[in-house]
C-alpha positions as CSV (number, residue, x, y, z in Angstrom):
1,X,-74.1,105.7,57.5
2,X,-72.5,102.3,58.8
3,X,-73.6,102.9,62.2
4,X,-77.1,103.6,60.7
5,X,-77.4,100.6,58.8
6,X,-76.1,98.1,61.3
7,X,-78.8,99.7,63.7
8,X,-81.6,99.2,61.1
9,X,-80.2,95.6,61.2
10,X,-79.8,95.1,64.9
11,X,-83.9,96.0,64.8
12,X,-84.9,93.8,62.3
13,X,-83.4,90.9,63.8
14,X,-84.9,91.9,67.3
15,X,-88.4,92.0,65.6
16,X,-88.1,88.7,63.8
17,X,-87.0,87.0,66.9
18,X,-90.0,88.8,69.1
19,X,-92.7,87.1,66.0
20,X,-90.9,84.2,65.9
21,X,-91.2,83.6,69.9
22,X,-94.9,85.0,69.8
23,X,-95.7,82.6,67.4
24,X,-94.7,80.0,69.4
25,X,-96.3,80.8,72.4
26,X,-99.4,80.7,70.2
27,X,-98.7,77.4,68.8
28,X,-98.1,76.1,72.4
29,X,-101.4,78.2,74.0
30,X,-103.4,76.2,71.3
31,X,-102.2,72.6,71.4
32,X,-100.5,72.2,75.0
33,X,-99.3,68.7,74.2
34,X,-96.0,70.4,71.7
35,X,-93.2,70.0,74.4
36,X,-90.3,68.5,74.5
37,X,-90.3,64.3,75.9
38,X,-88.5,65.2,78.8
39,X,-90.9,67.7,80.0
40,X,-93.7,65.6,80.4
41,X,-93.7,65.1,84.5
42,X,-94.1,68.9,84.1
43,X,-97.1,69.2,82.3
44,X,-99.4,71.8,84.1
45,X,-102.2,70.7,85.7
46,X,-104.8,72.6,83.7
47,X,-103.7,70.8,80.6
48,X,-103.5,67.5,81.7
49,X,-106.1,65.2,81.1
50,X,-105.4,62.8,84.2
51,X,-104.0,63.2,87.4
52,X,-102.4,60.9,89.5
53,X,-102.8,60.6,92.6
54,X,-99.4,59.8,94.5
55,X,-98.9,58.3,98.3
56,X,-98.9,60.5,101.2
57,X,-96.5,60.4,103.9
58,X,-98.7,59.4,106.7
59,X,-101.1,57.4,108.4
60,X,-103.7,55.0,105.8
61,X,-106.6,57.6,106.3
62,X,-105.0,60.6,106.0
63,X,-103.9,59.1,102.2
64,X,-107.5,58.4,101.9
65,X,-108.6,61.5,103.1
66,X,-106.4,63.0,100.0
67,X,-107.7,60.5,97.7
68,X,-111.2,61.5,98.2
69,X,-110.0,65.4,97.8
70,X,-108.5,64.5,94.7
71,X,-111.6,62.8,93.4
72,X,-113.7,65.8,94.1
73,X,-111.5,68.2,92.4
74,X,-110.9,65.7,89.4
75,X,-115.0,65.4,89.0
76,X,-115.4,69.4,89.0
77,X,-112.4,69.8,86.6
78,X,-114.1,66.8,84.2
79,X,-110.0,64.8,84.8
80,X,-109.3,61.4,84.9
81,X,-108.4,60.2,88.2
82,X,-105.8,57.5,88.6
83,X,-104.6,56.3,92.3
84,X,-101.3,55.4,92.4
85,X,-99.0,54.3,95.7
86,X,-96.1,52.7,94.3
87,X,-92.7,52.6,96.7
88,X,-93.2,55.9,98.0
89,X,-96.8,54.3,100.0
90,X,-96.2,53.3,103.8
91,X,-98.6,50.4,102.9
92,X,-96.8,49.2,99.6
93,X,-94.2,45.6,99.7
94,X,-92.3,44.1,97.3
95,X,-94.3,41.0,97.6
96,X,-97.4,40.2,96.4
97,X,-101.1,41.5,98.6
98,X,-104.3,40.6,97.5
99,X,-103.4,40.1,94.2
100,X,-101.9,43.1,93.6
101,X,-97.8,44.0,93.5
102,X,-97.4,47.4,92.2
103,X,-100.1,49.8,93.3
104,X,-100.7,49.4,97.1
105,X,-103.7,51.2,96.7
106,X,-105.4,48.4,94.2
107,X,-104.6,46.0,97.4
108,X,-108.0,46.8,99.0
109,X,-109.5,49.0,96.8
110,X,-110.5,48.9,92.8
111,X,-108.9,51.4,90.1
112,X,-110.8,54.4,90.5
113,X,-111.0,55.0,86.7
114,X,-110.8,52.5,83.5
115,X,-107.6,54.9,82.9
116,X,-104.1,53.4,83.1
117,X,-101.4,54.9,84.8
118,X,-97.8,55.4,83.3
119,X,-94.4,57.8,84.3
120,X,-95.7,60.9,81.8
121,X,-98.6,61.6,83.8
122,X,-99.4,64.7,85.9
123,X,-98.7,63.9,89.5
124,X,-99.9,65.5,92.4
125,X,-98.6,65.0,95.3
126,X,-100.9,67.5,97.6
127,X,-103.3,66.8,100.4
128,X,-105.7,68.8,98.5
129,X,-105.9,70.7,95.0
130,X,-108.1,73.5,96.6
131,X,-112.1,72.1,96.5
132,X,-112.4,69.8,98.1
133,X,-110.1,70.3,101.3
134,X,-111.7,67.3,103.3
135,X,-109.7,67.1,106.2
136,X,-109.8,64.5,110.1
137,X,-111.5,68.0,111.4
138,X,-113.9,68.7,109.2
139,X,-116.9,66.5,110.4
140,X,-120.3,68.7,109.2
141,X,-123.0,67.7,107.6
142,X,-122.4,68.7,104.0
143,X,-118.9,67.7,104.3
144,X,-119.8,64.1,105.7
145,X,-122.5,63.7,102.3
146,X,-120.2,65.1,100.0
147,X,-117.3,62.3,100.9
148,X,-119.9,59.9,101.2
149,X,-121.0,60.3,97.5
150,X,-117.2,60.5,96.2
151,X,-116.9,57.4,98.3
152,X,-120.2,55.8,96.3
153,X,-119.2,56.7,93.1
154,X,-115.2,56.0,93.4
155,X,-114.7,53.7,96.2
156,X,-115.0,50.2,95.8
157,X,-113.2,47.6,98.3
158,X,-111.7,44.2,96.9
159,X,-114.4,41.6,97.2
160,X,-111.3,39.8,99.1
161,X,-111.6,42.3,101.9
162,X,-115.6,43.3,101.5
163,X,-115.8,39.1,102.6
164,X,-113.8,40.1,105.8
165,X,-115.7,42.8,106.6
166,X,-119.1,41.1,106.1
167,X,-117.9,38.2,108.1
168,X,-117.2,40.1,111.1
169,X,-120.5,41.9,111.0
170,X,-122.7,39.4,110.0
171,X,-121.1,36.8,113.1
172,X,-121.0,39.8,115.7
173,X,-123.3,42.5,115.2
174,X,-126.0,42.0,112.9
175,X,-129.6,42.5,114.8
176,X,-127.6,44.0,117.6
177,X,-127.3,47.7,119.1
178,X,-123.3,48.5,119.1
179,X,-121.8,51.4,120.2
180,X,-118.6,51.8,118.4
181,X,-115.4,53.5,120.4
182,X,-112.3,54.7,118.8
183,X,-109.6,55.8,120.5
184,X,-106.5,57.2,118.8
185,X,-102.9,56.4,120.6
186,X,-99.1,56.3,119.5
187,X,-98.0,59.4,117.7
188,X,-101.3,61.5,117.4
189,X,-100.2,63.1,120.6
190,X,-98.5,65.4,118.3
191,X,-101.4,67.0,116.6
192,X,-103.6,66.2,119.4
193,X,-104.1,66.0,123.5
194,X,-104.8,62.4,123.7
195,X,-108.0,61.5,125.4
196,X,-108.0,59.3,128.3
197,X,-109.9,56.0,128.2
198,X,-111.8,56.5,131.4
199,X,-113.3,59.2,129.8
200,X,-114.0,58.1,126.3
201,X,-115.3,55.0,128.1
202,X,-117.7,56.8,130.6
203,X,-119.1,59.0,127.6
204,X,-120.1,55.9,125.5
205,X,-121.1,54.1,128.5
206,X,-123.7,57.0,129.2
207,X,-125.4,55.9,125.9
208,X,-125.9,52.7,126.9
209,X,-128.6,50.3,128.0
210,X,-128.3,46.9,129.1
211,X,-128.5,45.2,125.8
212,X,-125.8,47.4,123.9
213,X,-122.7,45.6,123.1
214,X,-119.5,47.9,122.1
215,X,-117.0,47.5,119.3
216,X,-114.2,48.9,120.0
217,X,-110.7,50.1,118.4
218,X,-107.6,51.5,118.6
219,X,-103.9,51.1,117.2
220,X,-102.1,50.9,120.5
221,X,-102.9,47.4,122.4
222,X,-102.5,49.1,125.6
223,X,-105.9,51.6,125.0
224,X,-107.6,48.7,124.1
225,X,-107.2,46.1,127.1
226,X,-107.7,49.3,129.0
227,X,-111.1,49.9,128.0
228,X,-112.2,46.0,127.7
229,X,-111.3,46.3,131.5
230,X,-113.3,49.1,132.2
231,X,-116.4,47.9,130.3
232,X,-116.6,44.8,132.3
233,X,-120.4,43.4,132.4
234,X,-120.9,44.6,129.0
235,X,-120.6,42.6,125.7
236,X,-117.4,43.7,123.9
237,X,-116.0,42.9,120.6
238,X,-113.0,44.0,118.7
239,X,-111.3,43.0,115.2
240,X,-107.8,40.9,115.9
241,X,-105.6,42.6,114.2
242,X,-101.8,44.1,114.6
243,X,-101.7,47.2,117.0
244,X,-98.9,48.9,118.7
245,X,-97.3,47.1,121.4
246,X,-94.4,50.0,122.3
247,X,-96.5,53.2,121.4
248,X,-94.8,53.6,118.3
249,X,-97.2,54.4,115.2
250,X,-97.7,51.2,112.9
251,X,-97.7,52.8,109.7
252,X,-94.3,54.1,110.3
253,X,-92.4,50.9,110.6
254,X,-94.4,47.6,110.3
255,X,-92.8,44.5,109.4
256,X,-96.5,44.0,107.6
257,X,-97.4,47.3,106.4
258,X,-99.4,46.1,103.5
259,X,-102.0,44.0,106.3
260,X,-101.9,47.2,108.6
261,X,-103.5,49.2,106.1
262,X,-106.1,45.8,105.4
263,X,-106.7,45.8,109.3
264,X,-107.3,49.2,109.9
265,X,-109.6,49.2,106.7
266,X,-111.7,46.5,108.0
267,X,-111.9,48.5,111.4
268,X,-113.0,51.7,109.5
269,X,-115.9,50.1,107.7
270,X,-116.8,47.8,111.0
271,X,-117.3,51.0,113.5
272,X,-119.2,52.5,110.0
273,X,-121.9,49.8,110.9
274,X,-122.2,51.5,114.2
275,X,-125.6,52.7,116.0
276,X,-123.5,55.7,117.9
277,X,-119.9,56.6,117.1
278,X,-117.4,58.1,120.0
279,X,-114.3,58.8,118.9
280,X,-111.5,61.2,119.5
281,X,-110.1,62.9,117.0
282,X,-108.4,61.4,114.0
283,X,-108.8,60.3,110.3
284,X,-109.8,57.0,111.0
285,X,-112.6,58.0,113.0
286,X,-113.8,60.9,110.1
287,X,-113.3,57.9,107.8
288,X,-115.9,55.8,109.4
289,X,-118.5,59.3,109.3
290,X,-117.7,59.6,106.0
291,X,-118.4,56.2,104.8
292,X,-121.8,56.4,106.9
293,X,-122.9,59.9,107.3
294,X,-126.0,59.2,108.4
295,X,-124.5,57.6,112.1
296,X,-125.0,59.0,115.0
297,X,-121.3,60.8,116.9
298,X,-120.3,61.8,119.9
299,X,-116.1,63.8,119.5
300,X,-114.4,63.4,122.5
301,X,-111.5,65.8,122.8
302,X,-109.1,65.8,126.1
């Protein structure tokens, strides 16, 4: 009779603590916000109400490329973006840049939202949260007008910059036919055969006519007194900026990384104003399509 009754007891115990931990789960399904302080960072993503978007580990346009996936999923999901490179960002310094000291990404761009950013919010630190996956490869049509109206609607470069930009244009190429060339150097050899500039140069030069004057770019200083030499008799321009004198990448160690990512923005939104586009492949080259997908492009691969 013992055994029975410490059996019936053993039961009822197991059955209150089964309600008591389904109730819970229901109070937790139905207000996702009960959870202990500490917990926070771990908020799942379907709950949250903004995301952050946190550095990536690479060049300044593959973050952007990431930025702009994170915008399209935030718009479709109806979250609050936030952009946020703190010390983790190639581009962030402990000094000061264009007014900004804390978020490298507010040195040449706007917040992306009214939305401020603090520790407790959802993080994501993905190239992509599924839709979009916008990536240096993807170059079609839909693709290019889909990043282009994230761009419109998100994007909006520090007037600081925008001057620099407009400067250049407005002093080099305005009421003039450029061909734009990019070339891509330093470390993309490991995703990529590097193209040669003979023949990057010989492609653009075969859309040429006498008046056309080239803008060209490239983060290794080698690639680029390469090709002013072989476009001898033609106008060439180029923005002065910091490139790679060794063949090391830039973005990996700079002794200005916060002005490498101004330069190479500048360069982006200079071969955007392009009449024909050659490239190789890389994200600063997609950058430029993106931010002008109505321009002309010729992809040169090895």
């Amino acid at each position: 009779m013992q055994k029975v009754l410490i059996c019936v007891a053993l039961l009822l115990i197991n059955v209150i603590h089964t309600a008591v931990k389904k109730d819970s789960i229901l109070q937790l399904m139905n207000n996702p916000t009960i959870k202990h302080s500490s917990d926070q960072k771990k908020l799942p993503l379907a709950h949250a109400k903004k995301v952050v978007i946190a550095p990536w580990s690479g060049g300044f346009f593959a973050g952007f490329i990431v930025v702009l996936n994170h915008l399209g999923w935030c718009k479709q999901h109806n979250k609050i973006p936030i952009v946020h490179w703190g010390k983790g960002s190639l581009y962030y310094q402990k000094e000061e840049f264009n007014g900004n000291s804390t978020n490298a990404w507010e040195y040449y761009f706007e917040p992306v939202s009214n939305t401020t950013y603090n520790d407790n919010d959802y993080k994501s630190f993905k190239f992509s949260l599924g839709d979009p996956n916008l990536h240096y490869k993807i170059l079609d049509q839909y693709s290019r007008n889909l990043a282009y109206e994230l761009i419109c609607q998100y994007i909006k470069i520090k007037p600081c910059v925008q001057k620099k930009i407009d400067d250049f244009y407005q002093q080099n190429m305005a009421h003039r036919r450029t061909i734009g060339i990019h070339l891509r150097g330093t470390d993309k050899i490991t995703e990529e055969k590097l193209v040669t500039p003979e023949k990057i140069v010989a492609i653009a030069l075969a859309q040429a006519d006498p008046d056309t004057q080239f803008l060209i770019s490239s983060d290794e200083q080698r690639l680029l007194e390469i090709m002013t030499s072989l476009l001898k008799g033609y106008d060439v321009i180029y923005y002065n900026c910091q490139r790679s004198t060794n063949g090391k990448p830039l973005h990996l160690k700079s002794q200005h990384p916060a002005q490498g990512g101004e330069d190479v923005l500048v360069e982006v939104s200079l071969l955007a104003k392009c009449d024909l586009l050659v490239h190789s492949l890389s994200n600063v080259s997609t950058a430029a399509l993106y931010f002008n997908p109505k321009m002309e492009h010729i992809g040169v691969e090895a």
